[in-house]
N, C-alpha and C positions, 0 to 999 in steps of 0.2 A: 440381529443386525444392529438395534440402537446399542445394545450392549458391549459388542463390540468397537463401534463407534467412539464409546466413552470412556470405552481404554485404551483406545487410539490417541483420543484426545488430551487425557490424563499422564500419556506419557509422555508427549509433546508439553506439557506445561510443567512437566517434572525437569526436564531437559532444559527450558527456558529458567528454572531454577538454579540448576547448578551451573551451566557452562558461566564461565568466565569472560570478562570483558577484553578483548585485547587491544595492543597498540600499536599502531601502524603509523610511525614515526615518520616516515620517508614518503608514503603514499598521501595523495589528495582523496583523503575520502569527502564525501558530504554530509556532513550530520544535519538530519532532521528532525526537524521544530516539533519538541512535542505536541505541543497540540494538534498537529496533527493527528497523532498518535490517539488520542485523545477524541478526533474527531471520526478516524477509523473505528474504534472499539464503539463509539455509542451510535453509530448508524449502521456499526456490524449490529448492534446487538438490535436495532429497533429491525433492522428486515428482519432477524431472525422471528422476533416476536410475531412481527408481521405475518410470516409465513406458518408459526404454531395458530394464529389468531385464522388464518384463513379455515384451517380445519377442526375450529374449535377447540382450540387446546387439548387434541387429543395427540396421544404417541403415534398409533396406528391412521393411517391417510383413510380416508373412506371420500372418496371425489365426490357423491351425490350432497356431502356438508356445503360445499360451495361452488361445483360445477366445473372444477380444474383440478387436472390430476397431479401428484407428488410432482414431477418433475417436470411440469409445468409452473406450479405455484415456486419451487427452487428457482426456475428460470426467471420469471417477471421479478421476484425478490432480489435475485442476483443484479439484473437490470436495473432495478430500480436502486439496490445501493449506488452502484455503479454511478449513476446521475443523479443522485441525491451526494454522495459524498464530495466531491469537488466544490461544490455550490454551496456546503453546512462549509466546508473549510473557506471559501473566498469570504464568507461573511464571517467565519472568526478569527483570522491572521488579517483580515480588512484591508488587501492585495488582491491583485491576480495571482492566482498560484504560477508558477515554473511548471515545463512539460513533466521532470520528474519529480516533482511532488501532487500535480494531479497520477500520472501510473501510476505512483507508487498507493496510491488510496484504491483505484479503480482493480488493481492487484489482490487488495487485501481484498476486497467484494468478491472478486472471483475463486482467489482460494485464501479461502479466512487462515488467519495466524501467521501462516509462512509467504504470502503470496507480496505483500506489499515489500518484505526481507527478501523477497529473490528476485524482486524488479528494482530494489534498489542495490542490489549488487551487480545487475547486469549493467548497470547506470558507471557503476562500480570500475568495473573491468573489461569496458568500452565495447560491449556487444549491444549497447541501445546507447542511442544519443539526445542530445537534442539540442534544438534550433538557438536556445539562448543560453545554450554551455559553451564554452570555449572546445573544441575538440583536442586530442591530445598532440597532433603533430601542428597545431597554429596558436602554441601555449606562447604569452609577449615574452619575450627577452628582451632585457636593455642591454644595449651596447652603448659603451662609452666611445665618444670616436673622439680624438684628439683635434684639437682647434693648432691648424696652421697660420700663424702672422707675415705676414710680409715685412720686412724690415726696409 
């Protein structure tokens, strides 16, 4: 199973190699602040540790190491990035985060690599919103209106 796992994973980091960047000229995307990115991968990778630290640094799960089972210790880990990652980012963009750059962090905890990338394209192509985005049918238009004088 780990074996498999790591060439699951291997081949998703092969693909993040080669695809290419593209450009979307005409659309409003949101580009995110790396550091985020940055605050993603080092609180992914401390639960991870966490969660090997819980069983000892073994591959193999053996519950009697610390009294919780594999997919319990996944769940509290997950949790716990979950509410550890918004809180490591407010303190290093030194802001309150926006609704979609806390998901998009709470995304990666849940599903590491792709998850924060498929909550920020739901953000993306208007199947999640939020409260302090403009939505897409109340985007500001100027109108110019002509000034009438009286003569």
């Amino acid at each position: 199973m780990n074996r498999k796992l790591a060439i699951f994973a291997a081949v998703i980091a092969a693909f993040a190699f080669v695809s290419q960047s593209a450009d979307a000229k005409g659309r409003r995307h949101h580009h995110i602040d790396k550091r985020l990115t940055a605050v993603s991968i080092g609180v992914g990778a401390a639960s991870t540790a966490t969660y090997f630290a819980l069983n000892d640094w073994h591959w193999g799960w053996d519950s009697s190491r610390s009294g919780v089972t594999s997919m319990g210790a996944l769940g509290l880990t997950t949790v716990g990035c979950a509410a550890l990652s918004p809180i490591v980012a407010t303190a290093v963009l030194g802001r309150q985060l926006k609704y979609r750059e806390a998901h998009i962090l709470i995304g990666s905890c849940v599903v590491p690599f792709v998850g924060g990338w498929l909550v920020n394209e739901a953000y993306n192509h208007h199947i999640l919103w939020a409260p302090d985005e403009e939505k897409v049918g109340e985007m500001k238009h100027h109108r110019h209106h002509r000034h009438h004088h009286k003569m």
